[in-house]
C-alpha positions in Angstrom: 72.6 129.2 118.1 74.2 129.8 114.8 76.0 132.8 114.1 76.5 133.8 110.0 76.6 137.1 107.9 76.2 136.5 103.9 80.0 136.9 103.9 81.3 134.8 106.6 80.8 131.1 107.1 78.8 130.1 110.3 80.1 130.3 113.9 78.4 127.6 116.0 77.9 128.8 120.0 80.1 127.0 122.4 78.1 125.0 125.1 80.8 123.9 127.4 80.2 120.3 128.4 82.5 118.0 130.5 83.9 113.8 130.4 86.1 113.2 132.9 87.8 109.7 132.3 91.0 108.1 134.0 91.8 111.7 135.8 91.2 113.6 132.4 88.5 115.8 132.4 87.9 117.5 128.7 85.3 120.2 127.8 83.5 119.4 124.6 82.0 122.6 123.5 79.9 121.4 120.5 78.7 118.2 122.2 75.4 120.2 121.5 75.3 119.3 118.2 74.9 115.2 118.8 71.1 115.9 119.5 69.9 115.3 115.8 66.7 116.4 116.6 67.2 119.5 118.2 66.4 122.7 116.1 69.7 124.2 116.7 71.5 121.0 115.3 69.6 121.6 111.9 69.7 125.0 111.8 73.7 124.7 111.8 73.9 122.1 109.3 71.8 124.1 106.7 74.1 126.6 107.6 76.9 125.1 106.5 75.2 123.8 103.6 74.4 127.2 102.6 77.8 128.5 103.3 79.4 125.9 101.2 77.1 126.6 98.3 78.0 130.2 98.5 81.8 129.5 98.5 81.7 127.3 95.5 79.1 128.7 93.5 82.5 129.9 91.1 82.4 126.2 90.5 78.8 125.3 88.8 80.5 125.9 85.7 82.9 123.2 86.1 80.8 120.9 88.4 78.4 120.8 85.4 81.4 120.2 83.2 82.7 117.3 85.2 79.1 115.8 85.8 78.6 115.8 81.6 82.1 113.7 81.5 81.3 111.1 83.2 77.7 110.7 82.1 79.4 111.4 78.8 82.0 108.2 79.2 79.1 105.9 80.6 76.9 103.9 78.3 74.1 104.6 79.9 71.6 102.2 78.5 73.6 98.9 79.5 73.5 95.4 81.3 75.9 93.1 83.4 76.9 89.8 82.7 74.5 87.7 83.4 74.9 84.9 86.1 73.5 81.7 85.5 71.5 79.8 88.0 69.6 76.8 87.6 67.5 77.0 84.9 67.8 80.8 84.1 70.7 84.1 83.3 70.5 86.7 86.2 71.5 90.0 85.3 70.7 93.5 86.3 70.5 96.4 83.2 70.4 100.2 83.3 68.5 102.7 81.1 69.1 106.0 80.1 67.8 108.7 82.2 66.6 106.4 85.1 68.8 106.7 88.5 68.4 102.7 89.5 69.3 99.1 87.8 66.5 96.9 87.0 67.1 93.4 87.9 65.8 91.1 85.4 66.3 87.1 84.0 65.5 85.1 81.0 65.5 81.3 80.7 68.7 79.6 80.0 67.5 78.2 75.9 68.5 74.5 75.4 71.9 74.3 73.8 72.9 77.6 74.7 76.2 78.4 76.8 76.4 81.5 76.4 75.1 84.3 78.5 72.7 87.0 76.6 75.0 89.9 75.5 72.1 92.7 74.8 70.1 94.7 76.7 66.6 93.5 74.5 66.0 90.0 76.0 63.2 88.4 74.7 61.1 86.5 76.9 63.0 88.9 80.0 61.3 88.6 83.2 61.7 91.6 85.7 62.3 90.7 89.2 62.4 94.7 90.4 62.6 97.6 89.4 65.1 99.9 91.6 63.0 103.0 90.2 59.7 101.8 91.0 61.0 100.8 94.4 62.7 104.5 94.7 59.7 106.3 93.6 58.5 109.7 96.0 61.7 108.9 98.1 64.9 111.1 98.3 66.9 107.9 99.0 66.7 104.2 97.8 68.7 100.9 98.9 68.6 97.5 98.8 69.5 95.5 101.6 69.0 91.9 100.4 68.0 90.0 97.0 67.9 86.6 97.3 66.1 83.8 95.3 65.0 81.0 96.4 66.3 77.5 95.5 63.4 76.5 93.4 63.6 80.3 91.5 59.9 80.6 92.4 60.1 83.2 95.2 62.0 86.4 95.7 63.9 87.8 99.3 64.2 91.6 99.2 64.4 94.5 101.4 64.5 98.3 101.1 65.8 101.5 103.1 64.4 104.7 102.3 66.6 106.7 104.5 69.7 105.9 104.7 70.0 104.3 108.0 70.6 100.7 107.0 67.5 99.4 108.4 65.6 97.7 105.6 61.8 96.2 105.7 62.1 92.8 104.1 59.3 91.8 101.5 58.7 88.6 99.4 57.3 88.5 96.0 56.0 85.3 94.0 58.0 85.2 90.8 55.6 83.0 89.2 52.4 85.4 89.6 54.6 89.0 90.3 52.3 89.1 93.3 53.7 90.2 96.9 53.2 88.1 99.9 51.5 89.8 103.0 54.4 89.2 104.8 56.4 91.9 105.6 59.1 92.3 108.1 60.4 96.2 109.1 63.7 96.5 110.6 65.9 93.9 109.1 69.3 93.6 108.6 71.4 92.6 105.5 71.4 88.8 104.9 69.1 86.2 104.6 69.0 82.7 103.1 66.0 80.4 102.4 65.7 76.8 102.9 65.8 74.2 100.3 61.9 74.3 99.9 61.1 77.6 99.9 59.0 77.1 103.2 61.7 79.3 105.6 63.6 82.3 105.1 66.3 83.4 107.3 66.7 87.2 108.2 69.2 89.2 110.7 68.0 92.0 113.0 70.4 94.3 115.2 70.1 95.8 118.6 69.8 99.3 120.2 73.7 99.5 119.3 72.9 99.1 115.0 74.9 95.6 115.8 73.4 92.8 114.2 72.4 90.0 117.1 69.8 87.6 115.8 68.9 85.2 113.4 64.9 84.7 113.0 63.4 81.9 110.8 60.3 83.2 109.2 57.7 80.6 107.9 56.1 81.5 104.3 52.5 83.1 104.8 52.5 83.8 108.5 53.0 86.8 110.4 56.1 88.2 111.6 55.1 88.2 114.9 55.2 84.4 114.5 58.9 84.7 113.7 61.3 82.5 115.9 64.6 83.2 117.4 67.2 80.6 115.9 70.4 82.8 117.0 70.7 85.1 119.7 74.2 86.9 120.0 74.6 87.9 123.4 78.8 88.8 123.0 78.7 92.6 122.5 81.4 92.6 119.9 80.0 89.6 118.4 78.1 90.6 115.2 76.2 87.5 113.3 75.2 86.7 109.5 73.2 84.2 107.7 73.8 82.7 104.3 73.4 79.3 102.1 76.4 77.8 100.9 76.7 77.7 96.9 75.7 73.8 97.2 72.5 75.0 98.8 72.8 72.4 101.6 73.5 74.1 104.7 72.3 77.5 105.8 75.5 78.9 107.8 74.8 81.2 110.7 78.4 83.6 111.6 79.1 85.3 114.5 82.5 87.0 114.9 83.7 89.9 116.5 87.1 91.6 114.8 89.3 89.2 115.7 87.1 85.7 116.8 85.0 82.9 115.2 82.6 81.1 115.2 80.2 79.2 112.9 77.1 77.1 112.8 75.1 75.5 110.2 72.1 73.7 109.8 70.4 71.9 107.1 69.0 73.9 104.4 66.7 70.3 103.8 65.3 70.5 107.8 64.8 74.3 108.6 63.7 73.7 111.5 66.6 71.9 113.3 69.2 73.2 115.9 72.6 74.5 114.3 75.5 72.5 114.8 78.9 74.4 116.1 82.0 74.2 113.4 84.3 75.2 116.2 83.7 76.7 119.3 85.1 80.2 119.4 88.7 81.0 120.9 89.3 84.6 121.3 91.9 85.5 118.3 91.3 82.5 116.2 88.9 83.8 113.0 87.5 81.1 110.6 85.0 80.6 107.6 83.7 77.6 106.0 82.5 76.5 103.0 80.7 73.3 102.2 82.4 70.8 99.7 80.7 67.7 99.0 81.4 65.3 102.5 83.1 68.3 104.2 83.7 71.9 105.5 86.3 73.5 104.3 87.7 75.8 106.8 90.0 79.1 106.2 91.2 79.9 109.2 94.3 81.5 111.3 94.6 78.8 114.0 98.6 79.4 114.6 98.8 80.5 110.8 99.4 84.3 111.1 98.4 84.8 107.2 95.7 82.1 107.3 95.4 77.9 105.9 93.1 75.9 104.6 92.0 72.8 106.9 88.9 70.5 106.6 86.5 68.7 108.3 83.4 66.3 108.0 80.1 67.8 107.2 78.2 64.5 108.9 79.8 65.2 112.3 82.3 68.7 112.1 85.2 68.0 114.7 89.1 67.6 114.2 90.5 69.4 111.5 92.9 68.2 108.7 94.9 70.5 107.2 94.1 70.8 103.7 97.2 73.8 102.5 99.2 74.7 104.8 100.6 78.5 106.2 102.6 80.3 103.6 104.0 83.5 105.4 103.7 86.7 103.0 100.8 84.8 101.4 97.5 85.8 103.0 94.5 83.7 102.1 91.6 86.0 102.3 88.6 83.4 101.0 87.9 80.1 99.7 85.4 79.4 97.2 84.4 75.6 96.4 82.9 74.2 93.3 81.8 70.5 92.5 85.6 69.9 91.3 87.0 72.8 91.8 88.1 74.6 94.8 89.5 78.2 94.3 91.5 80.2 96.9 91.5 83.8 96.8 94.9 85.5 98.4 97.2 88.1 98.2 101.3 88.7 97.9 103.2 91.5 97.6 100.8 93.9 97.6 98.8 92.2 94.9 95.4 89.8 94.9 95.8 86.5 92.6 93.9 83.6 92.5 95.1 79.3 93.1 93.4 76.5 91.9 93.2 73.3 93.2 91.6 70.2 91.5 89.1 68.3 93.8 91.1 65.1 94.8 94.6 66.6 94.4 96.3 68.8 97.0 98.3 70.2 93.4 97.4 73.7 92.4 98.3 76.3 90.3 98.0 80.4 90.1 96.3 82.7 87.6 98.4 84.8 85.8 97.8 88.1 84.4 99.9 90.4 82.5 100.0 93.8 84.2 102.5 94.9 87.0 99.4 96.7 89.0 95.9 94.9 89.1 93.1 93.6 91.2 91.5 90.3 90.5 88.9 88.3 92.4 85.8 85.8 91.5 82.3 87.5 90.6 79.0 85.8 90.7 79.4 82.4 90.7 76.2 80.6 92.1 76.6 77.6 90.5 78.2 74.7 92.1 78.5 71.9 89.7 80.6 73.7 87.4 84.0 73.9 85.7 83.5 77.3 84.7 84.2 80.3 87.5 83.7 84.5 86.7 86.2 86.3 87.4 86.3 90.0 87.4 89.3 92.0 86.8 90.8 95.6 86.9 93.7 98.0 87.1 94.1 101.9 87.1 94.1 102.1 83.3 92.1 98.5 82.4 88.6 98.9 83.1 86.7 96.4 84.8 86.7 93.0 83.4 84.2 90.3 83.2 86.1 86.9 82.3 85.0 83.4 82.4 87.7 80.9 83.1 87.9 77.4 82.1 89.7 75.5 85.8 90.4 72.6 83.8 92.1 73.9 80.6 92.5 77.3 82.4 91.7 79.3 78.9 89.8 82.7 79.5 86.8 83.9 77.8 86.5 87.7 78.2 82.7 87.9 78.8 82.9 92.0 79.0 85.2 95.0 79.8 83.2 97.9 80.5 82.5 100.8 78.3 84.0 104.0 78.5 82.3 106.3 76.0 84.4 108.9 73.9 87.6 107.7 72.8 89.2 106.3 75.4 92.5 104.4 74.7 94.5 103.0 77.9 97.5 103.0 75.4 97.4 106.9 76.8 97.8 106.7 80.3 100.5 104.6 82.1 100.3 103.6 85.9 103.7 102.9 88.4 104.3 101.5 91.6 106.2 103.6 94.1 107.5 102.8 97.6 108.0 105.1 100.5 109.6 104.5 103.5 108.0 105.0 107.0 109.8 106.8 110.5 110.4 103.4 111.0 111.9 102.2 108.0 109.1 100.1 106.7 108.7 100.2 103.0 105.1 101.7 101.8 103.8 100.5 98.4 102.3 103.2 96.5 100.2 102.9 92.8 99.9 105.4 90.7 98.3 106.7 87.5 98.7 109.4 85.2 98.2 110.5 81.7 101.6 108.9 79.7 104.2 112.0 79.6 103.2 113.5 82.6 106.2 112.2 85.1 108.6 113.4 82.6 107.7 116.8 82.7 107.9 117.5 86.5 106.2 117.9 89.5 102.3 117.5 89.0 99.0 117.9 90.8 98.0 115.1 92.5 95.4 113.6 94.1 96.1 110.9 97.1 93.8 108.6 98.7 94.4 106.5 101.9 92.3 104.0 104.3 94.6 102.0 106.5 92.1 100.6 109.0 90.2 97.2 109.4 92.4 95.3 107.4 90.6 96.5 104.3 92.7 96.7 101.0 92.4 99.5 98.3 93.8 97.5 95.7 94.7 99.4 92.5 91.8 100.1 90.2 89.4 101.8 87.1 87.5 104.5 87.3 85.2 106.5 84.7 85.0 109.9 87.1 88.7 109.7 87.8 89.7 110.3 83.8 88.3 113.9 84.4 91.5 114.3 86.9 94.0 112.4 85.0 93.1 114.7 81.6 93.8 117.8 83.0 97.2 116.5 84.1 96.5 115.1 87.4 98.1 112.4 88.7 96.1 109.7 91.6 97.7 107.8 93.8 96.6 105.6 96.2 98.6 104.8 99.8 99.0 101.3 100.9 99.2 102.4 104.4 99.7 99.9 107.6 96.3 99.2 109.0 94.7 97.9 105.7 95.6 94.1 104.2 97.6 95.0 101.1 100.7 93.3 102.6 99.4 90.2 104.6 97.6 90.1 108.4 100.6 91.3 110.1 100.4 94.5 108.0 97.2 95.6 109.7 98.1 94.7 113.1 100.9 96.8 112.3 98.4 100.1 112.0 95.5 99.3 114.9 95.3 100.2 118.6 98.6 100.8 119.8 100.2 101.3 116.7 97.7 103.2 114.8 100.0 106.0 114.6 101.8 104.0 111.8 98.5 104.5 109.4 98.8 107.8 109.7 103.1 108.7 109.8 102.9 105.7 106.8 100.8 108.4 104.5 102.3 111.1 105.8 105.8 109.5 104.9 103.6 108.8 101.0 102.9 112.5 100.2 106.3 113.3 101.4 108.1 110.9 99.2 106.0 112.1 96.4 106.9 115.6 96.9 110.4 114.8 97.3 111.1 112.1 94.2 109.8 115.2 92.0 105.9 113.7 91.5 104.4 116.9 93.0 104.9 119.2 95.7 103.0 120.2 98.6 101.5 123.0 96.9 100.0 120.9 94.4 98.6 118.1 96.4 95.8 116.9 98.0 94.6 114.0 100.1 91.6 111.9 100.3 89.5 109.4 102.5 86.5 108.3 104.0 85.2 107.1 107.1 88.3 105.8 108.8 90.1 106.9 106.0 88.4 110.2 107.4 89.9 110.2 110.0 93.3 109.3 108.8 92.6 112.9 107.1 92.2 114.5 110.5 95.1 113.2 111.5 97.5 113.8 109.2 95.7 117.8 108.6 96.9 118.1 112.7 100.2 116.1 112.2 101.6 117.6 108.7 99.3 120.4 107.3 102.5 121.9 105.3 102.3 118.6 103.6 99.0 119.2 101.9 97.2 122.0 99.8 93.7 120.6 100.7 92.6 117.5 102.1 88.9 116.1 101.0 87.5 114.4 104.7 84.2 111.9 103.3 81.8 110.7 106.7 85.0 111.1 108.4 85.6 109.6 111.7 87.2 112.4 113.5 86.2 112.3 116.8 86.9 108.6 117.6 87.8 108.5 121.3 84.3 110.5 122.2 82.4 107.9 120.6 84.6 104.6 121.8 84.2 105.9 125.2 80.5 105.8 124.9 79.1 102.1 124.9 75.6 103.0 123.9 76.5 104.6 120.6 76.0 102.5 117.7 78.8 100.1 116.8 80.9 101.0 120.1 81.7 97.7 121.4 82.2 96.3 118.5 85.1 98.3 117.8 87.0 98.2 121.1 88.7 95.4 119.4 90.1 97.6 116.7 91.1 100.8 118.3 91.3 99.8 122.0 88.6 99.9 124.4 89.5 103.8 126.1 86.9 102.7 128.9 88.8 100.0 131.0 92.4 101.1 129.7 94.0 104.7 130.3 97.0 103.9 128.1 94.6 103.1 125.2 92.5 106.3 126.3 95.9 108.5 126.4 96.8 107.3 123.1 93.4 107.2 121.3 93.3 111.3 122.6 96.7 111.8 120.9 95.2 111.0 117.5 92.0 112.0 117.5 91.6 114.7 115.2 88.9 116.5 117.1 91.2 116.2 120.4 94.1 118.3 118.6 92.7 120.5 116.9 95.6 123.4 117.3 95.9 126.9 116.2 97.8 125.6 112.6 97.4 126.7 108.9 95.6 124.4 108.1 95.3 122.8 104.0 91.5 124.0 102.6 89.5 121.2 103.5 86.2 119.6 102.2 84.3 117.7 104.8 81.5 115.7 103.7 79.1 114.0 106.6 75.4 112.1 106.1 72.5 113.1 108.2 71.1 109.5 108.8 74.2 107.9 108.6 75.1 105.2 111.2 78.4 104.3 110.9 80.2 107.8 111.2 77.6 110.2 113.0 77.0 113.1 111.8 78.0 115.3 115.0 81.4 114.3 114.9 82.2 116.0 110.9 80.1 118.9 112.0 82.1 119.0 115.9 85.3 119.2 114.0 84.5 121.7 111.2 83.0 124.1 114.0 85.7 123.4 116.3 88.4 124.2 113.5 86.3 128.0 112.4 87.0 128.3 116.4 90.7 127.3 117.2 92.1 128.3 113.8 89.7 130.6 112.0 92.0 131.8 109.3 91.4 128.1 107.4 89.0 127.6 104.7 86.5 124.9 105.6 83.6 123.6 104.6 81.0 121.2 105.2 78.8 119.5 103.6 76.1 117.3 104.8 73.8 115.3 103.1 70.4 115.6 104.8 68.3 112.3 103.4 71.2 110.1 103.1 73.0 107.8 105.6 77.3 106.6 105.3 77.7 105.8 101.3 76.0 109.5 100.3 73.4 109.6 97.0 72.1 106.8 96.2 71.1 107.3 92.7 74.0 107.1 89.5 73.0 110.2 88.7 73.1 111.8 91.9 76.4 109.9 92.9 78.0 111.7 89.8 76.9 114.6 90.8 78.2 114.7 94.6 81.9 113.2 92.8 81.4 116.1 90.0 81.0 118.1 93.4 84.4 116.6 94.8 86.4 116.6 91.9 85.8 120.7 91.1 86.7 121.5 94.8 89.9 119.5 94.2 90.6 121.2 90.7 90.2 124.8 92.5 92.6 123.6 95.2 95.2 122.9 92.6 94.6 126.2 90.6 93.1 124.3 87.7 89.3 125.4 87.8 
């Protein structure tokens, strides 16, 4: 039910199908294409695939070009830093030619301090190999890795598909030899008890939502597995993990907004979890587990979070521990042995406080660039004085540092390599603000290749989230240098909706004032086209999933805005979706866009947004959609509802789609392949701004 000639792009049929809700009755005409196993459904996809192949088949010149610059600028052959636990370094290395890491460790040698800087480690022991694993399969994840306390076992689970539904394996590190237990359908998570006798796992529900926490015994069936944590709250989704002083296995259940915590000792697998807190709707907390108590960061009347405590022998009242700072929001708390670290945010910029076990004094790392991101890296140890730390901006690539908490001196462990040349010295990066309908300031960063601003308007490249809190704080990347050298300059929009100014910043962009995420980037790309950055002509906008469908949005609010707009898994037709409980992830969402079902002013306001809903007969900017067959997140129908819809209502636009058919939300999974699909990206965007 596909209509195409070799010189058009395809034409799905229209199979009217009503929803009435709240009074409203709306005809969906490609609700057709949610049946993922239906023939037609394919048959369109491939269509577009081959349409979209045809249309930038001018580009495999370029795409080719790209690809070969960022393979060129990546060492290919390489390792991370190792991590020490216990007795040995933990690190996972890459090797020319092969699409997967390879997780390996060696044993920590007496007197050595030092982690192992090259990739040939004698005596190296490898754990798994990602390309082994990925063999004969179009697609390769892993869901969990986890070694036990004793370092004698390994945890790990694999997806083949893309769906996010791993099969859980362990494998005896002392012989290499896999256990016959074997567990399909897990979850990510899982922690093991002190001994090595129990391993906690997560599973999820009809919905994709994960609901339980099963303790598996070493050596027996699954079918022996036993329920320790059922979530029956739809909105409710749980985790499992072992603090860092391996003495409690924590079990978390929270919806977007609510808490709640139990633990249970990592010494006595078998006994019932004890309630931190019980949950109150709107309060969230986390623990962690420092010597005699749980530390607990939390949002109990503190609208940008504090620090309390209580005992770990019997959790009840809590003391507070630092108290809330408005404009500071504390997003984590690690503790160490001596050491407790708080990671937070201020102005638009992550930083990191220290505060000496015993002492409620602390002090604040300090770096030396005006735009950065910073936050602790693999740290498993406890009883240590010594934290990683890893660093970036949009012209420092990412930095390994290991920092001394008690004479706060920093080790630079290892900055990654960029092949051929490069020297940050020629590229310079800025921080804009533009101000929303409303008057609220909106920070902007920016990088560009130095001399660039001075010589006028640009080509530009601007990405945007804006939902769940989430922060896109400024930082490095290899693929983006391939922009930035052909005189393009990348912003990125700190839109309402995300966490880059504090908690009240994202309540600021969700339900009934979701509008702001998408007038706040709107308001971005005009400011940058008006303080003489770019113009409309030469810019284009990008996001993914919900920064999807901020795309959508803002292509139906302010298409003159934009020359193209590049839409990744986006989330376009939200209020179909939210209005349908038995989709994956539904319920748990009602708490971040409104729940359309019981509310018609929620409903009204959702279908005012929703790209898919208002699609009008506009010039549109040349888009790129990209969507995932298996993916579980963002369905696939609702990229593929929204291009056909588009070819319908305005067919003069140039759209395209392109939809991965073995992979699920994050696209390739392979380096290789992932450079390729941005190689992909990154020519389309180069032949909206005239530069192919």
């Amino acid at each position: 039910m596909t209509i195409q000639t070799p010189d058009s792009p395809p034409s799905a049929t229209q199979v009217p199908s009503e929803r009435t809700f709240h009074g409203d009755t709306v005809t969906d005409e490609y609700a057709w294409l949610a049946e993922k196993e239906d023939p037609r459904t394919t048959a369109y996809l491939e269509a577009e695939n081959t349409w979209t192949e045809t249309a930038t088949a001018h580009l495999a010149g370029l795409r080719d070009t790209i690809f070969n610059e960022i393979k060129g600028r990546t060492l290919e052959t390489d390792l991370s830093v190792p991590s020490r636990k216990g007795g040995y370094w933990y690190y996972t290395r890459t090797v020319e030619g092969k699409q997967y890491g390879i997780h390996c460790r060696v044993a920590v040698q007496p007197g050595r301090t030092d982690p192992p800087s090259t990739t040939d480690q004698p005596g190296e022991q490898v754990l798994l190999d990602g390309n082994e694993l990925a063999a004969g399969h179009d697609f390769f994840a892993l869901g969990t890795f986890d070694v036990s306390v004793d370092g004698n076992l390994l945890a790990y689970s694999t997806d083949h598909t893309g769906d996010e539904r791993f099969t859980l394996r362990i494998k005896d590190l002392r012989t290499g030899e896999l256990y016959p237990d074997e567990v399909p359908d897990t979850s990510y998570g899982t922690a093991w008890s002190s001994d090595g006798s129990a391993l906690f796992y997560v599973t999820v529900d009809e919905a994709w939502r994960p609901h339980r926490i099963w303790r598996h015994k070493l050596g027996r069936p699954s079918s022996e597995d036993v329920i320790v944590y059922e979530e029956a709250d739809e909105r409710f989704w749980v985790g499992v993990g072992l603090t860092r002083s391996e003495k409690f296995i924590v079990i978390d259940s929270g919806s977007k907004i609510t808490s709640e915590v139990r633990v249970l000792s990592a010494d006595a697998p078998e006994s019932e979890p004890v309630v931190i807190a019980p949950r109150e709707q709107g309060v969230e907390y986390s623990i962690e587990h420092h010597g005699h108590r749980f530390l607990i960061l939390h949002n109990r009347g503190a609208e940008d979070f504090a620090v309390s405590w209580t005992s770990a022998d019997a959790p009840g009242e809590w003391v507070e521990l630092i108290p809330h700072e408005p404009g500071t929001r504390l997003e984590s708390i690690d503790a160490f042995a001596r050491h407790i670290v708080i990671s937070q945010r201020r102005d638009g910029l992550t930083g990191l406080r220290v505060i000496t076990d015993g002492s409620t004094d602390s002090y604040e790392m300090e770096f030396p660039e005006p735009l950065y991101a910073v936050g602790l890296s693999g740290n498993p140890e406890y009883d240590t004085a010594t934290v990683r730390i890893g660093y970036t901006s949009m012209i420092t690539p990412s930095s390994v540092f290991d920092v001394d908490l008690t004479t706060r001196s920093m080790v630079l462990r290892k900055q990654k390599p960029v092949l051929g040349g490069y020297d940050p010295a020629d590229y310079e990066q800025f921080r804009e603000w533009a101000t929303a309908p409303d008057g609220t300031r909106v920070p902007i960063s920016i990088v560009a290749r130095r001399g660039v601003r001075e010589r006028g308007p640009a080509p530009l490249l601007l990405y945007g989230y804006g939902s769940y809190e989430a922060s896109i704080d400024p930082y490095f990347s290899v693929a983006r240098l391939s922009l930035l050298d052909r005189g393009v300059v990348y912003a990125i929009a700190h839109i309402r909706g995300g966490g880059e100014m504090g908690r009240r910043w994202y309540e600021q962009g969700k339900i009934l004032t979701k509008r702001n995420t998408f007038t706040d980037f709107v308001a971005c790309a005009q400011s940058l086209s008006r303080d003489g950055w770019t113009t409309p002509e030469l810019l284009v906008a990008r996001g993914a999933s919900a920064g999807g469908l901020l795309m959508g949005a803002v292509a139906n609010l302010a298409p003159e805005a934009f020359a193209g707009i590049v839409a990744e898994v986006p989330f376009v037709d939200p209020l179909t979706s939210i209005l349908d409980p038995s989709l994956p992830l539904t319920v748990t969402e009602w708490e971040e866009w409104g729940n359309p079902l019981e509310s018609a002013e929620v409903y009204a306001y959702m279908k005012g947004y929703s790209p898919y809903e208002n699609v009008a007969k506009l010039k549109y900017p040349r888009l790129l959609v990209m969507a995932g067959l298996n993916d579980t997140r963002v369905l696939y129908h609702e990229p593929a509802k929204w291009v056909a819809r588009l070819r319908a209502v305005a067919p003069d636009g140039d759209y395209l789609l392109k939809t991965e058919m073995g992979a699920g939300h994050s696209g390739p999974s392979g380096r290789y392949d992932s450079w390729r699909e941005e190689a992909f990206v990154l020519s389309w965007v180069l032949d909206v701004l005239h530069l192919a």
